[in-house]
PQR file of N, CA, C, O and H, with PARSE charges and radii, in Angstrom:
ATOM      1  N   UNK A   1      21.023   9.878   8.067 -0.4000 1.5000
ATOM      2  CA  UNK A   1      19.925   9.151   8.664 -0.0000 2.0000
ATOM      3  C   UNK A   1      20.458   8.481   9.940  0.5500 1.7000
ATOM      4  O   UNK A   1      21.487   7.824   9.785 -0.5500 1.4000
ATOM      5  N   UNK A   2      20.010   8.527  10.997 -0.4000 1.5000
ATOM      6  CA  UNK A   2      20.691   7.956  12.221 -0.0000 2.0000
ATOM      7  C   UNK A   2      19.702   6.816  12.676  0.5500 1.7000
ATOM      8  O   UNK A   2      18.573   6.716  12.195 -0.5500 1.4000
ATOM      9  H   UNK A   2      19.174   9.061  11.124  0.4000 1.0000
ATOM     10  N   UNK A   3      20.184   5.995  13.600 -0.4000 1.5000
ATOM     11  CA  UNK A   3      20.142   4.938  13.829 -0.0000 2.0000
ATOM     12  C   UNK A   3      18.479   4.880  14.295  0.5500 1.7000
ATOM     13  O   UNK A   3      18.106   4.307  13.271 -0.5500 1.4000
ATOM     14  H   UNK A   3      21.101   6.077  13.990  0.4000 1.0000
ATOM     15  N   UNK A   4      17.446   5.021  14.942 -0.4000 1.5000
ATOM     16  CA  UNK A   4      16.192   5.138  15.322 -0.0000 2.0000
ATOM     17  C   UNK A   4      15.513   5.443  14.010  0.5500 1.7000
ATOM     18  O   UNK A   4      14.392   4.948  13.891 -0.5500 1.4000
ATOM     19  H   UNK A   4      17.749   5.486  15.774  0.4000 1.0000
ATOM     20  N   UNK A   5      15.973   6.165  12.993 -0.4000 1.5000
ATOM     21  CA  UNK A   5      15.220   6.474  11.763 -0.0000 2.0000
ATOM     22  C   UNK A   5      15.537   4.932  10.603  0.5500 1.7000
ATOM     23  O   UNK A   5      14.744   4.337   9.874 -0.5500 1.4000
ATOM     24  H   UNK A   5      16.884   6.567  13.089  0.4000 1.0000
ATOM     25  N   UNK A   6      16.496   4.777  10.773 -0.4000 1.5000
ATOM     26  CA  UNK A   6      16.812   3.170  10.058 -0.0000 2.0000
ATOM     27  C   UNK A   6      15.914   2.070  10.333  0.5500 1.7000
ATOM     28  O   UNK A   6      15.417   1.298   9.513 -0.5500 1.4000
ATOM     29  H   UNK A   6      17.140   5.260  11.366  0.4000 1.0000
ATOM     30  N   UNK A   7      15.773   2.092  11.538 -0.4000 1.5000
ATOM     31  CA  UNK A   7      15.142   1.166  12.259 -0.0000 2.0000
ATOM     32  C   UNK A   7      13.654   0.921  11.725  0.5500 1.7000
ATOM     33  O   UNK A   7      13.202  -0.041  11.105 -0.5500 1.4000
ATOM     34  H   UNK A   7      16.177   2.719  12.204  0.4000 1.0000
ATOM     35  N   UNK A   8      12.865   2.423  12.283 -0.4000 1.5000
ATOM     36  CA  UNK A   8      11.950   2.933  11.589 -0.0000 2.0000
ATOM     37  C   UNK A   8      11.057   2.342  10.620  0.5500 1.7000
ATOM     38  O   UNK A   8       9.946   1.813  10.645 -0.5500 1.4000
ATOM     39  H   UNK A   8      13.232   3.205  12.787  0.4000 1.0000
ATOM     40  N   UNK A   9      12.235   2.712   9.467 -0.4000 1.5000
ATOM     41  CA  UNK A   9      11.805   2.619   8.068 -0.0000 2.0000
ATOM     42  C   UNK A   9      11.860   1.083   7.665  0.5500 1.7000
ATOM     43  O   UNK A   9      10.931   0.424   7.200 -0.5500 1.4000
ATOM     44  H   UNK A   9      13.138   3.142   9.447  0.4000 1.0000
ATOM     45  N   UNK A  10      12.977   0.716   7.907 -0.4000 1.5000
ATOM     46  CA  UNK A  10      13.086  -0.791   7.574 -0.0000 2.0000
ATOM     47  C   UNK A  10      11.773  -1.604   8.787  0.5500 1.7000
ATOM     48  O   UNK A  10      10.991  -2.380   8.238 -0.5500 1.4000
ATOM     49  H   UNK A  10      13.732   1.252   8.284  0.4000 1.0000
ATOM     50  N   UNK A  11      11.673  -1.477   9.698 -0.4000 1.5000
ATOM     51  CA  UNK A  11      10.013  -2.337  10.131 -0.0000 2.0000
ATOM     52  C   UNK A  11       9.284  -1.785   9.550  0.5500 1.7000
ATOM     53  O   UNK A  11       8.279  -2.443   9.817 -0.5500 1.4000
ATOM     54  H   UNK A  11      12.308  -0.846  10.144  0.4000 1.0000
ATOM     55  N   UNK A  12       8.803  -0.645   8.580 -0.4000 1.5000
ATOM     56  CA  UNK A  12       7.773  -0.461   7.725 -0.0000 2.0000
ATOM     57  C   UNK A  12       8.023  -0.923   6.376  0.5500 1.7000
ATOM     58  O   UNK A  12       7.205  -1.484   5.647 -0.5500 1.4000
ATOM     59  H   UNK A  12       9.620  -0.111   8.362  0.4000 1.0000
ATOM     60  N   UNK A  13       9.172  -0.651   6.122 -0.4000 1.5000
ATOM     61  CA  UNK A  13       9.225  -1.581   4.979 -0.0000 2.0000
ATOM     62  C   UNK A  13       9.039  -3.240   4.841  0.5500 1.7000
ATOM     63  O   UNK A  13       8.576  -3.800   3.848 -0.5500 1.4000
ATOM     64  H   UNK A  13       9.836  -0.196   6.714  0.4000 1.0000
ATOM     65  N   UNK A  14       9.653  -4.108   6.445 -0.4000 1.5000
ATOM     66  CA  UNK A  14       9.136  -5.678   6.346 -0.0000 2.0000
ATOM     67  C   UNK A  14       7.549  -5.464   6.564  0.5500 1.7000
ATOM     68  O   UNK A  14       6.750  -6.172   5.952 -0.5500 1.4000
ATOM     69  H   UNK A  14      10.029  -3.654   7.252  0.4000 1.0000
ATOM     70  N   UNK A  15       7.174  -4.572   7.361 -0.4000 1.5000
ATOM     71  CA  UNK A  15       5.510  -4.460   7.830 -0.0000 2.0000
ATOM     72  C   UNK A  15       4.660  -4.652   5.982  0.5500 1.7000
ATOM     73  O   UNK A  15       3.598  -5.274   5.968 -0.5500 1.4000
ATOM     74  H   UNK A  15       7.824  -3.997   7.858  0.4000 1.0000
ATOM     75  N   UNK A  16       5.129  -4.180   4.797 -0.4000 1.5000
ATOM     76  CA  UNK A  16       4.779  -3.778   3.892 -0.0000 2.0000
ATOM     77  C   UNK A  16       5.086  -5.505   3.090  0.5500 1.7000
ATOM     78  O   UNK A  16       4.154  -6.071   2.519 -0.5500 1.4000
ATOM     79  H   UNK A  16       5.992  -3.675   4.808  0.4000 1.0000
ATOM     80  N   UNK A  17       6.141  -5.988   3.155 -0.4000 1.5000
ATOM     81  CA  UNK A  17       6.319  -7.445   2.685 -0.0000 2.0000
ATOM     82  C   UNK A  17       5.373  -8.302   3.477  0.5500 1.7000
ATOM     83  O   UNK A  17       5.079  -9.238   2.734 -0.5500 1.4000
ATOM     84  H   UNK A  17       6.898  -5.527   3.619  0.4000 1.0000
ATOM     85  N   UNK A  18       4.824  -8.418   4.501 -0.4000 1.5000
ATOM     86  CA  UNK A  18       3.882  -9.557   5.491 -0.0000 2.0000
ATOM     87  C   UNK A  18       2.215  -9.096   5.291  0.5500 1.7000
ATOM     88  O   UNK A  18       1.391  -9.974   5.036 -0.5500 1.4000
ATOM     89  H   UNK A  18       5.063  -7.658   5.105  0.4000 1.0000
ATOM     90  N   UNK A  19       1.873  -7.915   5.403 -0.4000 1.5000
ATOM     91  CA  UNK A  19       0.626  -7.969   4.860 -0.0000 2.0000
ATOM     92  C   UNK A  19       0.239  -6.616   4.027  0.5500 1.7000
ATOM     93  O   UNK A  19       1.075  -5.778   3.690 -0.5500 1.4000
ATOM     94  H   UNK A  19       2.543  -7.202   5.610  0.4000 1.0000
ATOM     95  N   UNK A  20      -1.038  -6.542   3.774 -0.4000 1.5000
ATOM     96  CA  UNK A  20      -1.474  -5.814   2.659 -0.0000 2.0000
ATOM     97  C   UNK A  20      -2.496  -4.244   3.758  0.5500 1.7000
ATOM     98  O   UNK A  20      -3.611  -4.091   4.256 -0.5500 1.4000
ATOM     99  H   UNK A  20      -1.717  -7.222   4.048  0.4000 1.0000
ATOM    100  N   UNK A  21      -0.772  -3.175   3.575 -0.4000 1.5000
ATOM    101  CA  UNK A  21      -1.114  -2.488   4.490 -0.0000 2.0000
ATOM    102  C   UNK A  21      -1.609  -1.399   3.630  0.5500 1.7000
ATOM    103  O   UNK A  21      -0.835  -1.176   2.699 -0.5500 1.4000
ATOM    104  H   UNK A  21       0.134  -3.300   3.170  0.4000 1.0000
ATOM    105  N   UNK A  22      -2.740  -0.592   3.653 -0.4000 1.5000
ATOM    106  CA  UNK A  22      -3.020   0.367   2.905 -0.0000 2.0000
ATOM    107  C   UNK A  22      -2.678   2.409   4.181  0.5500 1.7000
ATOM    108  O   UNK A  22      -3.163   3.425   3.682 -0.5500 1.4000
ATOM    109  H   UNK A  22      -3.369  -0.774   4.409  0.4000 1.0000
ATOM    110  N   UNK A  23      -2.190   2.499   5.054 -0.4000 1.5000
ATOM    111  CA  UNK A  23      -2.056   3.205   5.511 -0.0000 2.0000
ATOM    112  C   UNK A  23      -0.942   3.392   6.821  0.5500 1.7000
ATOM    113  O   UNK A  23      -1.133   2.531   7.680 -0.5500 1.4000
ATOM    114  H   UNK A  23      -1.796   1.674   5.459  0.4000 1.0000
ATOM    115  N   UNK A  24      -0.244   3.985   7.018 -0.4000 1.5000
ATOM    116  CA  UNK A  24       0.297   4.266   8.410 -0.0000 2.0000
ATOM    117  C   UNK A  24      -0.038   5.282   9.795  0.5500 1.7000
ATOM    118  O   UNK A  24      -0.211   6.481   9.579 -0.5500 1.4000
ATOM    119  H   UNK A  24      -0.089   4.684   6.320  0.4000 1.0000
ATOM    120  N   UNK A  25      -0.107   4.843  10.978 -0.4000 1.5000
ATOM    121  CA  UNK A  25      -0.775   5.894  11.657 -0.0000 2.0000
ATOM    122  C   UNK A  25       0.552   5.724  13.120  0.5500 1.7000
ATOM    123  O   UNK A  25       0.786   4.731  13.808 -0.5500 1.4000
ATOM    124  H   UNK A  25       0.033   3.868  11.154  0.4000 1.0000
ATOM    125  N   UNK A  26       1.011   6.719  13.155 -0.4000 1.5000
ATOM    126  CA  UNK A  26       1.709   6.830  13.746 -0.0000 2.0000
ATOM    127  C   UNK A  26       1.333   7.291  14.996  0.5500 1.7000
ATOM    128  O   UNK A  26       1.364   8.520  15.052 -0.5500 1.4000
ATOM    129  H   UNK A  26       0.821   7.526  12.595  0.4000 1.0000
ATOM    130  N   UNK A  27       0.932   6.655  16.185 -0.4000 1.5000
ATOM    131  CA  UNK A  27       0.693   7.027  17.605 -0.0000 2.0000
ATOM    132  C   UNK A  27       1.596   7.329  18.147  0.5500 1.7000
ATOM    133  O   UNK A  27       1.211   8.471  18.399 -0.5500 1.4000
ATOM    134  H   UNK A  27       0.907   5.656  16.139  0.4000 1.0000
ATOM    135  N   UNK A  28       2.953   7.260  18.764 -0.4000 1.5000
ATOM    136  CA  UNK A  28       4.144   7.945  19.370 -0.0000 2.0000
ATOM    137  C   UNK A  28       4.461   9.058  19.091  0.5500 1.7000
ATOM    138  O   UNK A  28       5.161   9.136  18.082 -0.5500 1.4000
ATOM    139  H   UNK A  28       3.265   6.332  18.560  0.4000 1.0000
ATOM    140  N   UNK A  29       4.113  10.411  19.822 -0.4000 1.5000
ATOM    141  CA  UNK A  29       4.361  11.133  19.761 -0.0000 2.0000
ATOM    142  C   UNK A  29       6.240  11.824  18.606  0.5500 1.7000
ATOM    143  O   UNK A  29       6.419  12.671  17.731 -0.5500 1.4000
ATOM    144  H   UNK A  29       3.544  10.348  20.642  0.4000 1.0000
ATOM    145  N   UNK A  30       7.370  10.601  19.519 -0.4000 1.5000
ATOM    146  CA  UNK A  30       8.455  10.499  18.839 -0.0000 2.0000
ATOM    147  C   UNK A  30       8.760  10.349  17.224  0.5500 1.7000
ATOM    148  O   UNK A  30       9.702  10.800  16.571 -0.5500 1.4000
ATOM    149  H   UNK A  30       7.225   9.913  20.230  0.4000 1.0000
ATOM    150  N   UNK A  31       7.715   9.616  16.844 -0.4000 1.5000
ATOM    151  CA  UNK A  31       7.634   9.404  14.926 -0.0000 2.0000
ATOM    152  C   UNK A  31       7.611  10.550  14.029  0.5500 1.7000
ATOM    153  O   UNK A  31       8.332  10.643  13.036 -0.5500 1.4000
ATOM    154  H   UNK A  31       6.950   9.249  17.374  0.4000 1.0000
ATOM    155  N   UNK A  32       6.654  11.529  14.455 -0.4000 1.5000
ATOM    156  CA  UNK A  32       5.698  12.266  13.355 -0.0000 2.0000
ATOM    157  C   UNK A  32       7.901  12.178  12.660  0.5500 1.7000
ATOM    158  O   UNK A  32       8.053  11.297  11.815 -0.5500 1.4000
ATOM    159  H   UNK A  32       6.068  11.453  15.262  0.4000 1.0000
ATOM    160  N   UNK A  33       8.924  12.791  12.933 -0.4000 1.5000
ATOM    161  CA  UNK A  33       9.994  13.063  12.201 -0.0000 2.0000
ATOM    162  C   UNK A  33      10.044  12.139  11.023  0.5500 1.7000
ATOM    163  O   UNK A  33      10.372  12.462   9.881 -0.5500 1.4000
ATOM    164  H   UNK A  33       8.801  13.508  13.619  0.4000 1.0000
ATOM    165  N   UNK A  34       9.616  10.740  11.511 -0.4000 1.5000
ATOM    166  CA  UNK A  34       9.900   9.945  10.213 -0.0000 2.0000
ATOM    167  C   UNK A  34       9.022   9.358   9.269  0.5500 1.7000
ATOM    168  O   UNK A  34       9.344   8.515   8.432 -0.5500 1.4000
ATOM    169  H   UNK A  34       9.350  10.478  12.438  0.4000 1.0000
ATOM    170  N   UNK A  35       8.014   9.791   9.426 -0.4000 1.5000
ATOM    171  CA  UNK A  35       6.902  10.350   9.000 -0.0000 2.0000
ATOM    172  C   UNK A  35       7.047   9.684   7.271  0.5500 1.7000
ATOM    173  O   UNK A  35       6.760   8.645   6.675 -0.5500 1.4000
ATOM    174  H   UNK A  35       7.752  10.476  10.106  0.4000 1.0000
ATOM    175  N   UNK A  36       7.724  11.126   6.949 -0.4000 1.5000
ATOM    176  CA  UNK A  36       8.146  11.485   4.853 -0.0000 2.0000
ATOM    177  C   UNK A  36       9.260  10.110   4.846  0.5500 1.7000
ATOM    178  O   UNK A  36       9.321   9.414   3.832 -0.5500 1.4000
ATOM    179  H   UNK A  36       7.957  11.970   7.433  0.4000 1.0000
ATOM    180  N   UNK A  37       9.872   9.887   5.710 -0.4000 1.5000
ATOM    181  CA  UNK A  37      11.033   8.734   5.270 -0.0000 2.0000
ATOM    182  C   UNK A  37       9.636   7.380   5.235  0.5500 1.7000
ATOM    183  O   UNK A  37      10.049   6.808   4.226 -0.5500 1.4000
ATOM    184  H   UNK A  37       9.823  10.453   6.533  0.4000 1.0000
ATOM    185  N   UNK A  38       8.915   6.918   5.463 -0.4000 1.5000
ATOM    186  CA  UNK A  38       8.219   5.689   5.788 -0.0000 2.0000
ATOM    187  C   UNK A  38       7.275   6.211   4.576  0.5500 1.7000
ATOM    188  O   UNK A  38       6.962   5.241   3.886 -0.5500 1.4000
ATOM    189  H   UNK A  38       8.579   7.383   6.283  0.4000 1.0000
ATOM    190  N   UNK A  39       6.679   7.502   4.051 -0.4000 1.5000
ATOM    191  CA  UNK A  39       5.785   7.454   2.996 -0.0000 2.0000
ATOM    192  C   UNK A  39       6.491   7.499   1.774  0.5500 1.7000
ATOM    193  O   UNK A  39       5.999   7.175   0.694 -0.5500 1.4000
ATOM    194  H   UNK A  39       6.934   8.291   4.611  0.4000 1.0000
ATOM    195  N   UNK A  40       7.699   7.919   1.954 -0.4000 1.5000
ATOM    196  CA  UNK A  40       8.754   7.942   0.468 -0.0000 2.0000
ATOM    197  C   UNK A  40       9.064   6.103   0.202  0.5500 1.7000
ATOM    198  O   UNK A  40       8.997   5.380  -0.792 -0.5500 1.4000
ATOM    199  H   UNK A  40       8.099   8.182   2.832  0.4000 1.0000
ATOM    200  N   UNK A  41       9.358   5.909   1.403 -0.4000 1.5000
ATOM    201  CA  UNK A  41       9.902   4.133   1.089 -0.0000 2.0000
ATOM    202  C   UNK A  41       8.350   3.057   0.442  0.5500 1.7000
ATOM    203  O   UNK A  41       8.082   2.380  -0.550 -0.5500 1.4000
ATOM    204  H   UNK A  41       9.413   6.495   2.211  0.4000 1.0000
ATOM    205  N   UNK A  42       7.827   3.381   1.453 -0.4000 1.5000
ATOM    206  CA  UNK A  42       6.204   2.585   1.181 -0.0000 2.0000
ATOM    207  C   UNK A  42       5.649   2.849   0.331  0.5500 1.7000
ATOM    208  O   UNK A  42       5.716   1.970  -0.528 -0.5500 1.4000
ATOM    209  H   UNK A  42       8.045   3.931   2.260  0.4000 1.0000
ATOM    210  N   UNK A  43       4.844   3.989  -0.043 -0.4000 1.5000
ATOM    211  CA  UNK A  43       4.482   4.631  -1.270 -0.0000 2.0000
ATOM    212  C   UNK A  43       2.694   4.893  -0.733  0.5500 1.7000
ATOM    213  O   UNK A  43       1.765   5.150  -1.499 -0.5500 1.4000
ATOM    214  H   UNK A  43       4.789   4.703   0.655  0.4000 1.0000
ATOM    215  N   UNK A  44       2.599   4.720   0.909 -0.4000 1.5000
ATOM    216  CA  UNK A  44       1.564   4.919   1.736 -0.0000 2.0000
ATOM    217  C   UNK A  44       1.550   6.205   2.320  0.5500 1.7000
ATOM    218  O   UNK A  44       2.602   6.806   2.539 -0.5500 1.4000
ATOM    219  H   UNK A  44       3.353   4.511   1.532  0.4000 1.0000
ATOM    220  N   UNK A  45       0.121   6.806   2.666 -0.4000 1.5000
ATOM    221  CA  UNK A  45       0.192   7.865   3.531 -0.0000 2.0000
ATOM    222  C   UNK A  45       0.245   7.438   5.129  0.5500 1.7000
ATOM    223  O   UNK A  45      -0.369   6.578   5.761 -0.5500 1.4000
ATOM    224  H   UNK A  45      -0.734   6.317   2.488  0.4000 1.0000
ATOM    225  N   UNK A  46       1.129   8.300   5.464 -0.4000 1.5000
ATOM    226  CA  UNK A  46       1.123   8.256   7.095 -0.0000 2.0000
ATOM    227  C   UNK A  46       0.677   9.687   8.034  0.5500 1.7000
ATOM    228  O   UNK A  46       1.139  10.828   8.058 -0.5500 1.4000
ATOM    229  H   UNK A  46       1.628   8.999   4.951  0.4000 1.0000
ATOM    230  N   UNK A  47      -0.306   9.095   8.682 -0.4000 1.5000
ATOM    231  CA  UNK A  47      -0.806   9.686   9.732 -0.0000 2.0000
ATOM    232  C   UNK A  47      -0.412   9.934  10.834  0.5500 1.7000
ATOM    233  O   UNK A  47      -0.060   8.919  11.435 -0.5500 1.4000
ATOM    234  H   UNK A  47      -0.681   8.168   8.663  0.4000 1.0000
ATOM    235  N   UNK A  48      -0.230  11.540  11.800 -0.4000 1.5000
ATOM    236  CA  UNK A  48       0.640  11.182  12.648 -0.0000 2.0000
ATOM    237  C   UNK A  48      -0.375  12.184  14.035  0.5500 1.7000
ATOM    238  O   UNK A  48      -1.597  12.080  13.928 -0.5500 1.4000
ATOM    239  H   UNK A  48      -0.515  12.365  11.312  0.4000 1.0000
ATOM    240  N   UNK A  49       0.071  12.918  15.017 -0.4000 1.5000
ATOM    241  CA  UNK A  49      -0.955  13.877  15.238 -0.0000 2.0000
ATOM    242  C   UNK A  49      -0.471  14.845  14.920  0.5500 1.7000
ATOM    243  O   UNK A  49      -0.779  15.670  15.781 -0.5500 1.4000
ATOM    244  H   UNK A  49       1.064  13.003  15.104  0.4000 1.0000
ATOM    245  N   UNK A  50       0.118  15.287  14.199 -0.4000 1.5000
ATOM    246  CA  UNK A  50       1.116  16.862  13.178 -0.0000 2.0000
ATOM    247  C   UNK A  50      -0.573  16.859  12.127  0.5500 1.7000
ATOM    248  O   UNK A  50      -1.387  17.755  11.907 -0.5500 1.4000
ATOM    249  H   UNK A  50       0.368  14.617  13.500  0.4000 1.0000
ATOM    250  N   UNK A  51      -0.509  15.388  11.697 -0.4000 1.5000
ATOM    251  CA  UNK A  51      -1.878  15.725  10.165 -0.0000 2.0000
ATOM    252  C   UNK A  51      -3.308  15.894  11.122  0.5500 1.7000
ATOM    253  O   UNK A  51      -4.032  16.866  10.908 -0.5500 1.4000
ATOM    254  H   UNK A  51       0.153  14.659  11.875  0.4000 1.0000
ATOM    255  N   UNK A  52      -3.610  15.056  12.013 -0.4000 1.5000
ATOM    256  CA  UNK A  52      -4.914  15.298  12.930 -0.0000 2.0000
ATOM    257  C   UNK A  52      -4.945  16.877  12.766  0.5500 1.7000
ATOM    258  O   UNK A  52      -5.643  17.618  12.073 -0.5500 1.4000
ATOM    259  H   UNK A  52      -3.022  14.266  12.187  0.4000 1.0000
ATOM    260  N   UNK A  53      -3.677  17.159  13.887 -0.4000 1.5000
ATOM    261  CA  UNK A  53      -3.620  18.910  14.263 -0.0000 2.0000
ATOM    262  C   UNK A  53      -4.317  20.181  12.676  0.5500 1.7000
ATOM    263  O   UNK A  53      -5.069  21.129  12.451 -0.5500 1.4000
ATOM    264  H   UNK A  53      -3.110  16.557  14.450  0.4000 1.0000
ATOM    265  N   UNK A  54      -3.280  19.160  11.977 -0.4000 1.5000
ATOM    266  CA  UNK A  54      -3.552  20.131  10.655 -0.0000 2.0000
ATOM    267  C   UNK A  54      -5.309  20.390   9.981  0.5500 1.7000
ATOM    268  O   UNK A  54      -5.862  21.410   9.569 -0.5500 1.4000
ATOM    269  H   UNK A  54      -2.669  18.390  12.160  0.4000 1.0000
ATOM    270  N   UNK A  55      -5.912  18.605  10.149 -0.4000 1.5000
ATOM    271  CA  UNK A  55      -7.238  17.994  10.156 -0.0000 2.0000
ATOM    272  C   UNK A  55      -7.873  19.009  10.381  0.5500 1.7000
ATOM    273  O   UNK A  55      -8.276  19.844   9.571 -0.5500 1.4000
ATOM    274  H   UNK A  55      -5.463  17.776  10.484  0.4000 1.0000
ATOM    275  N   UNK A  56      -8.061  18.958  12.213 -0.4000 1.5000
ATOM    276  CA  UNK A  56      -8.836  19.527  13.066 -0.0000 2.0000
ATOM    277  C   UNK A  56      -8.984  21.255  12.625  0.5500 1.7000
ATOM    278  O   UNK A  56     -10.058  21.830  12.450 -0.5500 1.4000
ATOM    279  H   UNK A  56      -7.733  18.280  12.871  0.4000 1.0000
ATOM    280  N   UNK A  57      -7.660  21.857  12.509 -0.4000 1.5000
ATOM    281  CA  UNK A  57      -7.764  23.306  12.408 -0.0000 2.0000
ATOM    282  C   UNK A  57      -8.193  23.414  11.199  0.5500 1.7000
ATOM    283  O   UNK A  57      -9.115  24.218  11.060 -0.5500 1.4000
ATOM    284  H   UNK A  57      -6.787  21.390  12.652  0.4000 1.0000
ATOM    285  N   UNK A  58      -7.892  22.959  10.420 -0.4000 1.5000
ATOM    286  CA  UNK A  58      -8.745  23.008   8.966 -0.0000 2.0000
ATOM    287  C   UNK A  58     -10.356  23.015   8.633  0.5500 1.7000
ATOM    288  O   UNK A  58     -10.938  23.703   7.794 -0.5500 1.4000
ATOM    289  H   UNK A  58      -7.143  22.305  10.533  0.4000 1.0000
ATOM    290  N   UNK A  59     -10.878  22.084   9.504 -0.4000 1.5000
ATOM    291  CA  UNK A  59     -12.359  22.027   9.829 -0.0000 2.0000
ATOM    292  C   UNK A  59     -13.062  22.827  10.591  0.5500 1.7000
ATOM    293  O   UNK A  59     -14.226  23.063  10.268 -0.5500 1.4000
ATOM    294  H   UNK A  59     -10.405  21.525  10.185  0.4000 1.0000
ATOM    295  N   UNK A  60     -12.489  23.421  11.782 -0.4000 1.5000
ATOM    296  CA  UNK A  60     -13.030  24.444  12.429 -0.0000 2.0000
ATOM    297  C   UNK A  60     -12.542  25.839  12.505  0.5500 1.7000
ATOM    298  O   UNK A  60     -12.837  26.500  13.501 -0.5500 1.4000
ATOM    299  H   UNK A  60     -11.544  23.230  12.044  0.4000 1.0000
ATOM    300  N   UNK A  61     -11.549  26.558  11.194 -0.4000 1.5000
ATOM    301  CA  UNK A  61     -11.511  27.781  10.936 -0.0000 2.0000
ATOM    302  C   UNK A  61     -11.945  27.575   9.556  0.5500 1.7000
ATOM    303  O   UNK A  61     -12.158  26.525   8.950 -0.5500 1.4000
ATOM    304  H   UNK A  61     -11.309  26.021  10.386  0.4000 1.0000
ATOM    305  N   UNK A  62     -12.031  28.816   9.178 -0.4000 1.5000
ATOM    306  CA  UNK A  62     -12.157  29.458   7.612 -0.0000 2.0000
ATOM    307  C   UNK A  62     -11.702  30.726   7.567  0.5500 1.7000
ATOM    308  O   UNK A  62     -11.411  31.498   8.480 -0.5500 1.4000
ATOM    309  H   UNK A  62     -11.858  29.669   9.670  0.4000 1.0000
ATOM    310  N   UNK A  63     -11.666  30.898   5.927 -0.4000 1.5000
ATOM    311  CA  UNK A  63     -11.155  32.338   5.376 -0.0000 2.0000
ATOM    312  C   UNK A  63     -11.885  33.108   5.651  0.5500 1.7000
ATOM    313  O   UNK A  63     -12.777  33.039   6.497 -0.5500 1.4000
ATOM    314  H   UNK A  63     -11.902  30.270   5.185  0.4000 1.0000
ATOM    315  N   UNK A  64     -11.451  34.419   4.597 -0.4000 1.5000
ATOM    316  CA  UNK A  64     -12.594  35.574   4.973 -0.0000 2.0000
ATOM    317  C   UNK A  64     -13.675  35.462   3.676  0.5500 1.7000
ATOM    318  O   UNK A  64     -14.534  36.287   3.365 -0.5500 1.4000
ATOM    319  H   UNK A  64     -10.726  34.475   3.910  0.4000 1.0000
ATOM    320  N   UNK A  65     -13.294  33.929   2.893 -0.4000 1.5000
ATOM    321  CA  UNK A  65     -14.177  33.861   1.799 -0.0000 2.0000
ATOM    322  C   UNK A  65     -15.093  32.492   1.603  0.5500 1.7000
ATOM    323  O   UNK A  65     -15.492  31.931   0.583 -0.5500 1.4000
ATOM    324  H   UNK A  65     -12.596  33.259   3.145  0.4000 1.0000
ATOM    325  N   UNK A  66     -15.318  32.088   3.510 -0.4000 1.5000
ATOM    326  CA  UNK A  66     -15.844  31.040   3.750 -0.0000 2.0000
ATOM    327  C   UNK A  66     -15.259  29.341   3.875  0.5500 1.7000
ATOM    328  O   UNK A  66     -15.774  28.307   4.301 -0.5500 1.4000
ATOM    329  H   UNK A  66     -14.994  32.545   4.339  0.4000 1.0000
ATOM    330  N   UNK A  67     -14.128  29.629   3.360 -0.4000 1.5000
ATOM    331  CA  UNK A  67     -13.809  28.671   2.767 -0.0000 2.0000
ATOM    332  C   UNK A  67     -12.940  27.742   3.948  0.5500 1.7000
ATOM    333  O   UNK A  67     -13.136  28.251   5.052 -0.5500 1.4000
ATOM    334  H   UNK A  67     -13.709  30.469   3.015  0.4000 1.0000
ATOM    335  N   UNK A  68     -12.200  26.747   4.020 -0.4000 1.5000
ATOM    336  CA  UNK A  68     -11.901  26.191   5.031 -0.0000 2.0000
ATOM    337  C   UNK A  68     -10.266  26.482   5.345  0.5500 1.7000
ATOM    338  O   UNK A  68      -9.543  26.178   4.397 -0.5500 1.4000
ATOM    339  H   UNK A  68     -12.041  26.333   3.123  0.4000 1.0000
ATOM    340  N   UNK A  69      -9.635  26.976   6.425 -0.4000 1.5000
ATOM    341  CA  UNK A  69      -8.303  27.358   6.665 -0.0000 2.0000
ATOM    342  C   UNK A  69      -7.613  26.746   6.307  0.5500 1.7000
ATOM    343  O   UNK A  69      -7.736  25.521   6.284 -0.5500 1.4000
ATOM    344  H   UNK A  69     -10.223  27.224   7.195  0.4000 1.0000
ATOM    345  N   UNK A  70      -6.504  27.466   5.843 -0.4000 1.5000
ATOM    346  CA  UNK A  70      -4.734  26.429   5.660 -0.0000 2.0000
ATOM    347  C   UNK A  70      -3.960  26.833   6.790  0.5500 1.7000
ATOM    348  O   UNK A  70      -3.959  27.815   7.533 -0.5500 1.4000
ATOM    349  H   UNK A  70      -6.405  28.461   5.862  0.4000 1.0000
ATOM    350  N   UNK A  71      -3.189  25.598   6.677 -0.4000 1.5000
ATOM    351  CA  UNK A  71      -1.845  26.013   7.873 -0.0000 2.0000
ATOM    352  C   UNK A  71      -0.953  26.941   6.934  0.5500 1.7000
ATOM    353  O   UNK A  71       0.083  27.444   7.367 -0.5500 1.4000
ATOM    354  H   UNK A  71      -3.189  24.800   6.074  0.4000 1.0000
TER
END
């Protein structure tokens, strides 16, 4: 784990002792990596634009059995 990912996790983890956070949304392009380290420690989902991306294509393709696309 290197030094920017420490950092990271531990302000989400004090972020998690000061108030009553039910989600993470990660705007900096730089995060989405630490992403699984901040939802493994917290026990929150985090949002990043990797899940939007995933969101978006999911809603506007489908199968060949109607159904809505996977990545």
């Amino acid at each position: 784990m290197d030094i920017v990912e420490k950092d990271v996790i531990s302000t989400a983890r004090s972020m998690m002792k000061e108030t009553d956070i039910g989600a993470f949304v990660l705007e900096c392009t730089d995060l989405p990596p630490f992403a699984h380290g901040i939802r493994k420690v917290t026990g929150r989902p985090v949002f990043d634009f990797v899940t939007l991306t995933i969101f978006v294509y999911q809603g506007i393709s489908s199968g060949r059995d109607g159904q809505p696309g996977h990545v």
